[in-house]
TORTIZA-671477 format. One line per 8 residues: number of its first residue (from 1); their letters; for each residue z, x, y of C-alpha. Coordinates in nm, 4 decimals. Each point is the difference from the previous one (the first is absolute). Example, Ala and Ser with C-alpha at 12.3 -4.5 7.8 and 13.67 -1.06 7.14 Angstrom:
BEGIN
1) as) 0.7800/1.2300/-0.4500 ~ -0.0660/0.1370/0.3440
***
This chain:
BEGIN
1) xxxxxxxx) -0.8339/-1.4003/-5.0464 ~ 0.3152/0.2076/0.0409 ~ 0.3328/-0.1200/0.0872 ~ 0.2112/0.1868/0.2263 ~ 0.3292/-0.1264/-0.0049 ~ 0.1756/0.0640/0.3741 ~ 0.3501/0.1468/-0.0381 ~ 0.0005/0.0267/0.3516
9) xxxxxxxx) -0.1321/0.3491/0.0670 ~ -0.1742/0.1000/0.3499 ~ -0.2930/0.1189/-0.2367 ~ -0.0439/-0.3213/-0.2284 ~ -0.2722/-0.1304/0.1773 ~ -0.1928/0.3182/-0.0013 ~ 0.0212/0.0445/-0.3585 ~ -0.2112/-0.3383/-0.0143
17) xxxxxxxx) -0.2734/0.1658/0.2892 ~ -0.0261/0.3368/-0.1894 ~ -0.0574/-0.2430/-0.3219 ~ -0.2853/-0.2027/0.1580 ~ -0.1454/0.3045/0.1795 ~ -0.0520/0.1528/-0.3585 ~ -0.2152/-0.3424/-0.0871 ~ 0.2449/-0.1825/-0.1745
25) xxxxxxxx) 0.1519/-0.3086/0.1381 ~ 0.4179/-0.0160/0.0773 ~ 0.2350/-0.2429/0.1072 ~ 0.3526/-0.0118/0.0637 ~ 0.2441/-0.1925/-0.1304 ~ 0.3511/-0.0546/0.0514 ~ 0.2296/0.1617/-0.2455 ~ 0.1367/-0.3081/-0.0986
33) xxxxxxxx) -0.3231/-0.0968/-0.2506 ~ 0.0031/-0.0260/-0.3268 ~ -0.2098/0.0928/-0.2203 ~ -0.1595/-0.3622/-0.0915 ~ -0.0400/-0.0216/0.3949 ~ -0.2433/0.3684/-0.0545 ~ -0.1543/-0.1386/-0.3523 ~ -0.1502/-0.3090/0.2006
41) xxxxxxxx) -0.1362/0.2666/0.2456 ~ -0.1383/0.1636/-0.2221 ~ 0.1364/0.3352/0.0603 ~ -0.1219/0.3296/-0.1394 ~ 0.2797/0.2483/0.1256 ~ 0.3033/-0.0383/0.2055 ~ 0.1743/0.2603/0.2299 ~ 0.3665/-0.0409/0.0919
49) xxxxxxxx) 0.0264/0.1360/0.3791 ~ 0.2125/0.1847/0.1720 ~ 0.3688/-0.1166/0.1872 ~ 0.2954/0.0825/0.2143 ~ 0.2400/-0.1521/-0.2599 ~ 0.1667/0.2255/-0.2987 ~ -0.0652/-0.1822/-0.3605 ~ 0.3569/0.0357/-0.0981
57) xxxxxxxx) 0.1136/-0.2254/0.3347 ~ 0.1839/-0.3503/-0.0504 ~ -0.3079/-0.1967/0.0466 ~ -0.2843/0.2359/0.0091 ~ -0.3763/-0.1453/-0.0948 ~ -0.0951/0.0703/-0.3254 ~ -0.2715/-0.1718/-0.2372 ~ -0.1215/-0.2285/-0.2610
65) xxxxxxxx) 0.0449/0.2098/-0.3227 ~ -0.2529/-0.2228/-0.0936 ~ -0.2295/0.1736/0.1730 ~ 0.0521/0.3000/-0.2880 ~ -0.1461/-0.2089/-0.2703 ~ -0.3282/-0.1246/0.1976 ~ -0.1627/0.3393/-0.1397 ~ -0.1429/0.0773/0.3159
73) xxxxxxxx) 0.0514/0.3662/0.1632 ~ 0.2736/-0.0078/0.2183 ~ 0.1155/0.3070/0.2886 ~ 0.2702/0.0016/0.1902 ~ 0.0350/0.1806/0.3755 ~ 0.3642/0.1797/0.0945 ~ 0.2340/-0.3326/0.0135 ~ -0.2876/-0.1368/-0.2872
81) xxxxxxxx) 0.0393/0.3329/-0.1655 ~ 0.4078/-0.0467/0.0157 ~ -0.0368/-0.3083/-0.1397 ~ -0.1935/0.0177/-0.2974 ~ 0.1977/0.2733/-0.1171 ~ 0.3398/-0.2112/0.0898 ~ -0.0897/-0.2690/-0.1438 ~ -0.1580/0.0860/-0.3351
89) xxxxxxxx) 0.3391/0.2264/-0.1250 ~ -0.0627/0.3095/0.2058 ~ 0.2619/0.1264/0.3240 ~ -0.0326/0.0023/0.3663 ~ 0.2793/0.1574/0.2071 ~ 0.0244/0.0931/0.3827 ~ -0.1308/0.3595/0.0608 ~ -0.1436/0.2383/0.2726
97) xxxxxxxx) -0.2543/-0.1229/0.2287 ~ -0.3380/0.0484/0.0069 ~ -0.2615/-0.0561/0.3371 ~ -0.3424/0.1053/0.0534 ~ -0.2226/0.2666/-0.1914 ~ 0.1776/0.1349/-0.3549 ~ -0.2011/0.1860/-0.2908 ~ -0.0297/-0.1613/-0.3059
105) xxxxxxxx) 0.0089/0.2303/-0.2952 ~ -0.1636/-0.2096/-0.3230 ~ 0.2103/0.0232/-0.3129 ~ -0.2299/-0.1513/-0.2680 ~ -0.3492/-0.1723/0.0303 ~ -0.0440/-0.3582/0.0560 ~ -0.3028/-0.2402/0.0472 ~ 0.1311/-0.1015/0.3722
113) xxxxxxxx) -0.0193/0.3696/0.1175 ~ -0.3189/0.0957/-0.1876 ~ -0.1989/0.2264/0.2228 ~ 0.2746/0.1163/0.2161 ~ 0.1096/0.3872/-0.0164 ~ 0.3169/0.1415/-0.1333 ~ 0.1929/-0.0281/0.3762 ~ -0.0915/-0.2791/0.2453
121) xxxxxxxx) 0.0828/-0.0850/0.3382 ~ 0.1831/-0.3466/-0.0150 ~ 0.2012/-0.1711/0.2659 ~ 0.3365/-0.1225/-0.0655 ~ 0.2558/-0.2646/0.1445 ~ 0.2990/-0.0674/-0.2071 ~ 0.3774/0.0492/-0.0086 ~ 0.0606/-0.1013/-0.4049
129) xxxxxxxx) -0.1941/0.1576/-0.3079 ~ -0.0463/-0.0559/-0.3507 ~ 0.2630/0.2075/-0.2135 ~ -0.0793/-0.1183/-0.3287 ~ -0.2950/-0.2097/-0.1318 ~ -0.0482/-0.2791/-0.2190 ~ -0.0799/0.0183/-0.4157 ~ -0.3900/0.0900/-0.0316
137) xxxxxxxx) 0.0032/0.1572/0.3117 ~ -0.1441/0.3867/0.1061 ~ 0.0137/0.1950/0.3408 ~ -0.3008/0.0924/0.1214 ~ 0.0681/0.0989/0.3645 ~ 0.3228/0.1830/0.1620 ~ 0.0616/0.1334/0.3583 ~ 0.2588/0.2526/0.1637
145) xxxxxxxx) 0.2572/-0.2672/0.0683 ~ -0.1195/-0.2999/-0.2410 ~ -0.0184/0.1269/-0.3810 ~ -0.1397/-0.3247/-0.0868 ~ -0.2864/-0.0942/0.2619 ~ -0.2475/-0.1408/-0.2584 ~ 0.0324/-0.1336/-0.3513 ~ -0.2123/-0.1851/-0.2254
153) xxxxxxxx) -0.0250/-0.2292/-0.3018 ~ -0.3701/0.0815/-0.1332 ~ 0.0215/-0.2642/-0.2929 ~ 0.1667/-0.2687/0.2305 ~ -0.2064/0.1043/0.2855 ~ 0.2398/-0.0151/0.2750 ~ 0.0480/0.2644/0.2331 ~ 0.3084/0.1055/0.2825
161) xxxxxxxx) -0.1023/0.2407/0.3029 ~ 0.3054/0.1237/0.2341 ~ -0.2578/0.0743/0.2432 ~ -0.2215/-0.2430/0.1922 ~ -0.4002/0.0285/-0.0750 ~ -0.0687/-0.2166/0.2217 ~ 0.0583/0.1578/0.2800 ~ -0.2336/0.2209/0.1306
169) xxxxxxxx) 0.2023/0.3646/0.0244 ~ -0.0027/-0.0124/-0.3841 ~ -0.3264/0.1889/-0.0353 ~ -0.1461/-0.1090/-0.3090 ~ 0.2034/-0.3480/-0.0158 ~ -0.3063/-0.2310/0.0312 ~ -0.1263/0.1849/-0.3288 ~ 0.3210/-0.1445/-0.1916
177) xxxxxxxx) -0.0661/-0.3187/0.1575 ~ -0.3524/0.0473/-0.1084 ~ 0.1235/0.0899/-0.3792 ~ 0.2323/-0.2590/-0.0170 ~ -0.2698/-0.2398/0.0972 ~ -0.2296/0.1809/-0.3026 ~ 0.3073/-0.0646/-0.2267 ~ 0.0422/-0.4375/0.1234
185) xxxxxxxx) -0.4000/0.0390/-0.0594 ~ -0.0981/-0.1707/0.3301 ~ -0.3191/-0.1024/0.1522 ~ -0.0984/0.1709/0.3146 ~ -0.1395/-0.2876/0.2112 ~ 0.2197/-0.0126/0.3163 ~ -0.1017/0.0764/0.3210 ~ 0.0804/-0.0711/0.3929
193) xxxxxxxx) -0.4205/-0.1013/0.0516 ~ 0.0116/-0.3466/0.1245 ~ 0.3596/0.0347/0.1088 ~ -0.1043/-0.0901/0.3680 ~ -0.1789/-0.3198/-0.0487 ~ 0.3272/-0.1393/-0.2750 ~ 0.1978/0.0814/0.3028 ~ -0.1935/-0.1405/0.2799
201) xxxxxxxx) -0.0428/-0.3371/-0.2171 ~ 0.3679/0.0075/-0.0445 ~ 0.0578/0.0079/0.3782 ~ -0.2733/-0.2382/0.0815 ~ 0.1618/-0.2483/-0.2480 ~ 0.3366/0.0349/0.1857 ~ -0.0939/0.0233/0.3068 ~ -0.2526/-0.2928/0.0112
209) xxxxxxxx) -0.1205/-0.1193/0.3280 ~ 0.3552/0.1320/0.1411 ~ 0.0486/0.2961/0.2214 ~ 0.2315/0.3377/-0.0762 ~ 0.1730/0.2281/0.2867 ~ 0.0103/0.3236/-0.1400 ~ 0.2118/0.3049/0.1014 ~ -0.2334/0.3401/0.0297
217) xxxxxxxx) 0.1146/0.3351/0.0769 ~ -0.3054/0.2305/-0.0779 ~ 0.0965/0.1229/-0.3557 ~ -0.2119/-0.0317/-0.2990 ~ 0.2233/-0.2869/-0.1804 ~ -0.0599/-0.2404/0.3014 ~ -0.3051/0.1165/0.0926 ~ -0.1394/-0.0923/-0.3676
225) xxxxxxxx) 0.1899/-0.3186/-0.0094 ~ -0.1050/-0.1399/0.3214 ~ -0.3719/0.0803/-0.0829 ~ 0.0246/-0.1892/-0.3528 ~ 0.1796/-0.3269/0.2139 ~ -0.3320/0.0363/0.2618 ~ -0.2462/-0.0177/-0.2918 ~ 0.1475/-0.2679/-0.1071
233) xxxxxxxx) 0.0931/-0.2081/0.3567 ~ -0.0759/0.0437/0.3665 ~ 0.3471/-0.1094/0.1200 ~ 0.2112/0.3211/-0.0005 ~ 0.1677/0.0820/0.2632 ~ 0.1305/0.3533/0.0056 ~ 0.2953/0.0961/0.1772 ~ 0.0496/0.3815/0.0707
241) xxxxxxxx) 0.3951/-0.0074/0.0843 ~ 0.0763/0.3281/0.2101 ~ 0.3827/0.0663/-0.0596 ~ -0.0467/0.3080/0.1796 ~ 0.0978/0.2553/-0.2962 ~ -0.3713/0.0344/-0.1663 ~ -0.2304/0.2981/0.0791 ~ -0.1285/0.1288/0.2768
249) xxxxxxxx) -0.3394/-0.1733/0.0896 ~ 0.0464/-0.3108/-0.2456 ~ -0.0581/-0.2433/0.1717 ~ -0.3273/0.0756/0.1243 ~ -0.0840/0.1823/-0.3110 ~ 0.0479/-0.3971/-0.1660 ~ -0.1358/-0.2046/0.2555 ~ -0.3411/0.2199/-0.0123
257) xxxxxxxx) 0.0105/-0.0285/-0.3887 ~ 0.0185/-0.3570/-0.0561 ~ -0.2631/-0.0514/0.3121 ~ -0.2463/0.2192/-0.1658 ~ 0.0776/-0.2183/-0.3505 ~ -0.1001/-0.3026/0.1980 ~ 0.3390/-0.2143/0.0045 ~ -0.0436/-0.2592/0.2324
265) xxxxxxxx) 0.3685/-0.0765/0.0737 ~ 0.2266/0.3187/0.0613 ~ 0.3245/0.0166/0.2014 ~ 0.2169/0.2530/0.1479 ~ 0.4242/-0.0772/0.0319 ~ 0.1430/0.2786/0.1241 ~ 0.3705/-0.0624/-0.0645 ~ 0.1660/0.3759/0.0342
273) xxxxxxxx) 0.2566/-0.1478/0.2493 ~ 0.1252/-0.2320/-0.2852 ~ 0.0321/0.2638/-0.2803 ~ 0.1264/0.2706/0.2049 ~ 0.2917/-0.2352/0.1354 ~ 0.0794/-0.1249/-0.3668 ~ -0.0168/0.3703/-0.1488 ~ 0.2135/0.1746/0.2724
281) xxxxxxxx) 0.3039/0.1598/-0.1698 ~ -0.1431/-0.1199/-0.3171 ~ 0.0233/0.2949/-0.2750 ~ 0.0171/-0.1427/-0.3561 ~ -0.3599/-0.0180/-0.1521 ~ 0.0284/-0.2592/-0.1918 ~ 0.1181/-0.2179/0.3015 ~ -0.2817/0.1805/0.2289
289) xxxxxxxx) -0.2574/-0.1766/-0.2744 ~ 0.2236/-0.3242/0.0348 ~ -0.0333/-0.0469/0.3866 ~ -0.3519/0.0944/0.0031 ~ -0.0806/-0.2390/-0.2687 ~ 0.2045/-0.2879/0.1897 ~ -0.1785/0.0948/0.3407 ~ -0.3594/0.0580/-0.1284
297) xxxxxxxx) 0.0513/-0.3766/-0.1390 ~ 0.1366/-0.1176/0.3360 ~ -0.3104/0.1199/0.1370 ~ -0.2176/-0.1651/-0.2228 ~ 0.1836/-0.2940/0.0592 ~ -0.0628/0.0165/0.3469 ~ -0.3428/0.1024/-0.0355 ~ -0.0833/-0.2556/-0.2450
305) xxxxxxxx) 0.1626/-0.3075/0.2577 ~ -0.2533/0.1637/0.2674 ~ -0.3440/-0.0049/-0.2402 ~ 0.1403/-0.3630/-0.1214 ~ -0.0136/-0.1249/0.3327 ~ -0.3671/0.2061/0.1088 ~ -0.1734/-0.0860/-0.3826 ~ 0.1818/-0.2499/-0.2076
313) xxxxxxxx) 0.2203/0.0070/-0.3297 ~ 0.0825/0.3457/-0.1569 ~ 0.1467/-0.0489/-0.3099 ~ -0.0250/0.3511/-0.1582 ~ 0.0854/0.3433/0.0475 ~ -0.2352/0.2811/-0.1564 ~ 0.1837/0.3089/-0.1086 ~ -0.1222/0.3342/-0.1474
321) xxxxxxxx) 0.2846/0.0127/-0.2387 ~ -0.0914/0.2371/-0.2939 ~ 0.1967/0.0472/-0.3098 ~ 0.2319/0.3186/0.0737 ~ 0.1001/-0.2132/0.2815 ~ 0.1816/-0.2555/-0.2301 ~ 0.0978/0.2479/-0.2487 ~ 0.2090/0.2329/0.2759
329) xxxxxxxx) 0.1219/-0.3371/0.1069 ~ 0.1004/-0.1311/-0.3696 ~ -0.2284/-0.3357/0.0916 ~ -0.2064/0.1083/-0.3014 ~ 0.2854/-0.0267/-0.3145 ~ 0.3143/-0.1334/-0.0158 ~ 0.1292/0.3291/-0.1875 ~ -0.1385/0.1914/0.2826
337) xxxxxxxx) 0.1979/0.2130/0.2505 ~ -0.0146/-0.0443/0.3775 ~ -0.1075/0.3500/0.1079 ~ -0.0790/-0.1038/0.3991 ~ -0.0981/-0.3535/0.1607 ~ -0.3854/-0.0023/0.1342 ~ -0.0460/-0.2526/0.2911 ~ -0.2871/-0.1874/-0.1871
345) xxxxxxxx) 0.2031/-0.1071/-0.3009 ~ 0.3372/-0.2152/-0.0647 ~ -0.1172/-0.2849/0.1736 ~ -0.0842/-0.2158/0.3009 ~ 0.2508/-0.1982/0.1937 ~ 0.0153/-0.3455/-0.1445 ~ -0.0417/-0.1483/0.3384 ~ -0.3299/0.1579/0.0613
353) xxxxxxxx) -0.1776/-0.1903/-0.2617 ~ -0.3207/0.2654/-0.0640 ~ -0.1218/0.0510/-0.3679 ~ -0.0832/0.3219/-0.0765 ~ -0.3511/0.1373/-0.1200 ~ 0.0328/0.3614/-0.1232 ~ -0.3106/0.1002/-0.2076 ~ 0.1350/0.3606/-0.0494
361) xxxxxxxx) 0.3171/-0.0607/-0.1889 ~ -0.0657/0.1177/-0.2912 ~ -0.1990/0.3058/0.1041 ~ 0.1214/0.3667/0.0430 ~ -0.1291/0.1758/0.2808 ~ -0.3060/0.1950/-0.2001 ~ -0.1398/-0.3803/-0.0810 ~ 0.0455/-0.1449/0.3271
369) xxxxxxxx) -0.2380/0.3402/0.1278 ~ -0.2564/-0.0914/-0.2664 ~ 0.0082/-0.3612/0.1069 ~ -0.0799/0.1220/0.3455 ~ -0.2834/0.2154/-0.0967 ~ -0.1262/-0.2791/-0.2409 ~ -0.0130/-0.2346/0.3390 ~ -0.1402/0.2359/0.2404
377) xxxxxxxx) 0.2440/0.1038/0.2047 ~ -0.0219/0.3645/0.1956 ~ 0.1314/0.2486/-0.2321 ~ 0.2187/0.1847/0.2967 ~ 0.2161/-0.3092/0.0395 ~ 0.0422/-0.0427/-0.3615 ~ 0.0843/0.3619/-0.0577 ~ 0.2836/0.0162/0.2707
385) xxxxxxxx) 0.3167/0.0851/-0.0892 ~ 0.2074/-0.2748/-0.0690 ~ 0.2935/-0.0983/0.2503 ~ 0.2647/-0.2141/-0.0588 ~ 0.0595/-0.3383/0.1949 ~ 0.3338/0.1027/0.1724 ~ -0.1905/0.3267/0.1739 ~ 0.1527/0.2861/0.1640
393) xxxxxxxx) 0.3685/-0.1761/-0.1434 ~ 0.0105/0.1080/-0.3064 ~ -0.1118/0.3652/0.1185 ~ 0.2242/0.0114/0.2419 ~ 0.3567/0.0759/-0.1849 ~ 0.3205/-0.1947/0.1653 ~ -0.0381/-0.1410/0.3380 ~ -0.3635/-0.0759/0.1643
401) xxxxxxxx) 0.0106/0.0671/0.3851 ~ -0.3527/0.0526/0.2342 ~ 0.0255/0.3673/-0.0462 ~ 0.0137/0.0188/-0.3301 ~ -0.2794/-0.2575/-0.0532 ~ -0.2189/0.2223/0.2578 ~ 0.0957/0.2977/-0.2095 ~ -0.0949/-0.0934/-0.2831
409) xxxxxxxx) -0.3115/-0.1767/0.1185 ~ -0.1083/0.3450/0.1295 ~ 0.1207/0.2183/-0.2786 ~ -0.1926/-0.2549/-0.2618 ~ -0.3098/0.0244/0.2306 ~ -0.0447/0.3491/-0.0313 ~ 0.1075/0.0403/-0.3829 ~ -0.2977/-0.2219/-0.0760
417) xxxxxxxx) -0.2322/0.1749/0.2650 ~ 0.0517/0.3355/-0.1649 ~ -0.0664/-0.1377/-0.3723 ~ -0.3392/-0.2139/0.0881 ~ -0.1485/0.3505/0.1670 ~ 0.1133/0.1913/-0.3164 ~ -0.1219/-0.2761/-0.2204 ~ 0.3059/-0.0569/-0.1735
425) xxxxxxxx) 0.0508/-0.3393/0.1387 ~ -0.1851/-0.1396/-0.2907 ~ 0.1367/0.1857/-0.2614 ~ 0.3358/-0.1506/0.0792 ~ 0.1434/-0.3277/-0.0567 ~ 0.2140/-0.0489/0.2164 ~ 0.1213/0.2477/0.3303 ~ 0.2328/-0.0244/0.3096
433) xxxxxxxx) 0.2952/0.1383/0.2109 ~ 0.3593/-0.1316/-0.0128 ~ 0.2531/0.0762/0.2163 ~ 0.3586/0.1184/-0.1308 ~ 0.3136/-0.1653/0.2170 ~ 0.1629/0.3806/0.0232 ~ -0.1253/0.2494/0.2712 ~ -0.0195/0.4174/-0.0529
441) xxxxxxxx) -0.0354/0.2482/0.2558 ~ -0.2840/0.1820/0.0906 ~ -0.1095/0.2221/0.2678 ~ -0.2839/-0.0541/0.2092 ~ -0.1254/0.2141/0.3452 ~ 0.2844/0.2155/-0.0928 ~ 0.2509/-0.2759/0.0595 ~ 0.2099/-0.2240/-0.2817
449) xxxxxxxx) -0.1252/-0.2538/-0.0795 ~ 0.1338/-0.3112/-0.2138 ~ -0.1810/-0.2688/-0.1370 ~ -0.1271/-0.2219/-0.3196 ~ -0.1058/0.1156/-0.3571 ~ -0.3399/-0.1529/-0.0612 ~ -0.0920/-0.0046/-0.3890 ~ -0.3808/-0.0085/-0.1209
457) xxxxxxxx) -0.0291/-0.2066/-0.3105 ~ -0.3152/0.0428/-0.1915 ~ -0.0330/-0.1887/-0.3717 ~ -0.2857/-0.0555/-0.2808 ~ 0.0142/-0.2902/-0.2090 ~ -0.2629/-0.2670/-0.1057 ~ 0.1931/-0.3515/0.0769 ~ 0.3141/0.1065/0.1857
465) xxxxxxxx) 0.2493/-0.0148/-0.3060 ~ 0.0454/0.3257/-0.1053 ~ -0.0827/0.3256/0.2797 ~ -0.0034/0.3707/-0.0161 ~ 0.0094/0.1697/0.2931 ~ -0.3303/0.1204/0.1696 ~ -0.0815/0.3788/-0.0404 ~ -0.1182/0.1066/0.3434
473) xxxxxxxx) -0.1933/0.2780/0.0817 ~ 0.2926/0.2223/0.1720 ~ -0.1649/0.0238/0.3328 ~ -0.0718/-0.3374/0.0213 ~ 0.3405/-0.0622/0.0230 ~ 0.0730/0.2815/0.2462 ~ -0.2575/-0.1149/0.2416 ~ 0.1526/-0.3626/-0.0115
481) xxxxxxxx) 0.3652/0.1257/0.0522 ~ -0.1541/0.2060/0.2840 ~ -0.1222/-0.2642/0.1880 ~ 0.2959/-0.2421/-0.0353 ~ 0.2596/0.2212/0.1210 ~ -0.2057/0.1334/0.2693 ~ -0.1247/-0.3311/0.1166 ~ 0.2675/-0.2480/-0.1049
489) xxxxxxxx) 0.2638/-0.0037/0.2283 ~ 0.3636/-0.0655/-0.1547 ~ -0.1113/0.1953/-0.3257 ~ 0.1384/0.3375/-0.1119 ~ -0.1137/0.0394/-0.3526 ~ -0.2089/-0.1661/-0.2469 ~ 0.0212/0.0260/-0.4026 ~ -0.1755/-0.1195/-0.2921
497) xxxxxxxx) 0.1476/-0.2490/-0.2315 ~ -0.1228/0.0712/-0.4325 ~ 0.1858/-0.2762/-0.1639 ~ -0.1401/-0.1738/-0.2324 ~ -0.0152/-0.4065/-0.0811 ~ 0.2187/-0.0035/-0.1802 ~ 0.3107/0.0810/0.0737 ~ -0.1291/-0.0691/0.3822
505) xxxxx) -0.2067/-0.2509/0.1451 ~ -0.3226/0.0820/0.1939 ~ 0.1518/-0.1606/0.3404 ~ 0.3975/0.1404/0.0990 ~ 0.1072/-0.3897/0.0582
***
């Protein structure tokens, strides 16, 4: 086994995926264990994650230096990295921030980096470095802005990394996870066969005899998590809630999908009045999540009183919750950083009294795909794009009125039109339009003309935690822009968004 020890970092968990989808298993642990605690486990390596704290903070995590003398190879990612180097005599001060894709330069071979090339493409998040590093200690690894972005102790076996590997814009970072594994000497045994029928007895043994109401909205996470609940009981209700800012077609798109998957009880609740009253004048995004996330639960609430009364006692609620969810919300570590609120996770009103069953939690979005496949389900719903539970709200920036929902709805529509008949859709992970609060002139039949900014966002990534942005053919772009300005009306100009994740997020709230 290896230990990852969560410091709180957006990419913690993922360092434990990469791990097990190399064939070695990985758990986390908080960063509060000492090193007895990891002896009884029986662990072979330990990785100290990532954080949004500085090491030389009043109160900052740190470890077990206990953990030093377990003789066991030991690596530690940016705030892990920080640490080990603050902790065992070396220096950490404040310095000049890194995001997104840097070049690492290697100053000296080391076991962790065999097989990589003299300059690497690594991906960076940090706002401290490493000055000065502890007795025994030799830099391997150095970047334009961070002359100490990899060190290592050969003898001691313990390793720092600026940079994350884990993540997957650092090009050859599963082969250091794959050497540092060859350095712990792991077994290769782990594997996600067999993961659907550990779930689906996990379900079946809370569920029992009981029935679950489960909120469905056409994307992959529910879509995969409602299937595994039906394998394992007939009584799931599914509730499509229409709050009037999802995509155009949606609703039918859904209620033909889980017809053709042979769910016998589906229900529409088309509560747009309700949403669009609570939203109006409503511009910060974090309170846009809020109000949705207090209204879809009113619904349920409602909905739930109404399938009481028509089937009998509901007593839980099936969500398809997956693991970047928590993290972005800080529900997965208490050292973690809220980055935005998701709908699905922070709670249910006490009053309401439903248990949850969310077989996806601890799944990025690449497993929750496999599970699909591994199930049966049709690979085009799988492979859409994901979109995120408050809709068209967190794409459209500042206030949400009906014209700017029917913009974008439009604008969206054709974005993704124009990439399925180029065959990019596919290639992408995730694509849509967003609509900017500020208007620009334009001219149009020879007249002004004065309307919104819509921006195309286009991003590549494997589980949503890291992105780069999505290198379009040129004239796919052009044909897109084309069509929105010339059949959207209320638009002026459109533009394409290449930030990367980080310093962005994929979404704009």
């Amino acid at each position: 086994m290896i230990a990852v020890l969560d410091y709180g970092s957006q990419f913690c968990h993922l360092a434990a995926r990469r791990i097990r989808a190399l064939g070695a298993y990985a758990e986390i642990f908080p960063n509060t264990t000492t090193a007895a605690a990891l002896k009884n486990k029986k662990v072979e390596g330990v990785i100290l994650s990532g954080g949004p704290r500085s090491v030389y903070e009043r109160d900052a995590p740190t470890v077990d230096k206990s953990i030093f003398s377990m003789g066991v190879p030991i690596l530690g990612i940016c705030y892990g990295h920080q640490l080990l180097a603050y902790v065992l005599g070396g220096s950490v001060v404040p310095s000049s921030r890194e995001y997104g894709k840097e070049t690492l330069t290697a100053v000296k071979k080391s076991r962790l980096m065999g097989g990589l090339g003299k300059k690497e493409q690594v991906w960076m998040s940090h706002g401290d470095s490493v000055v000065k590093l502890p007795h025994g200690f030799t830099l391997t690894g150095k970047t334009r802005g961070c002359k100490i972005a990899a060190y290592a102790d050969e003898k001691k076996r313990i390793y720092g990394l600026q940079f994350h590997p884990e993540v997957q814009h650092t090009m050859h970072g599963m082969r250091i996870l794959e050497n540092f594994l060859s350095i712990c000497g792991c077994k290769r045994s782990y594997t996600i066969k067999g993961l659907d029928k550990k779930l689906v007895a996990e379900i079946k043994a809370k569920v029992g005899n009981g029935a679950v109401i489960m909120g469905v909205s056409g994307g992959v996470d529910s879509l995969v998590a409602s299937a595994l609940i039906k394998m394992a009981t007939q009584n799931i209700y599914c509730v499509f809630v229409d709050h009037g800012i999802i995509r155009k077609g949606e609703a039918e798109y859904v209620r033909k999908l889980y017809e053709a998957l042979g769910f016998r009880h589906y229900y529409y609740a088309d509560a747009s009045q309700i949403f669009y009253t609570r939203l109006k004048g409503v511009t910060d995004p974090e309170e846009k999540r809020r109000i949705i996330g207090r209204t879809f639960i009113e619904v349920f609430e409602a909905k739930v009183k109404e399938l009481k009364a028509r089937h009998g006692e509901i007593k839980l609620l099936g969500q398809g919750t997956i693991y970047p969810d928590r993290i972005e919300s800080a529900k997965a570590s208490k050292a973690a950083s809220v980055i935005k609120t998701h709908h699905n996770v922070g709670g249910l009103p006490a009053k309401m009294k439903l248990k949850l069953v969310e077989p996806l939690k601890d799944l990025y979005k690449d497993e929750v795909r496999e599970l699909g496949m591994m199930i049966g389900l049709p690979k085009e719903a799988l492979m859409r794009h994901p979109f995120p539970g408050p809709g068209l709200a967190v794409r459209i920036v500042g206030e949400i009125t009906a014209e700017r929902i029917g913009i974008v709805q439009e604008a969206d529509f054709i974005f993704t039109d124009e990439l399925k008949k180029s065959g990019q859709y596919d290639r992408i992970w995730q694509a849509f339009a967003a609509l900017l609060p500020v208007k620009a002139v334009g001219v149009m039949g020879d007249s002004r003309s004065y309307g919104y900014i819509i921006a195309l966002r286009a991003v590549t990534s494997v589980d949503g935690m890291t992105a780069d942005w999505a290198k379009i053919p040129n004239d796919v772009l052009e044909r897109a822009a084309s069509r929105i300005v010339k059949n959207v009306r209320g638009v002026t100009r459109v533009v394409y968004d290449i930030t990367q994740k980080p310093p962005a997020t994929i979404e704009y709230e």
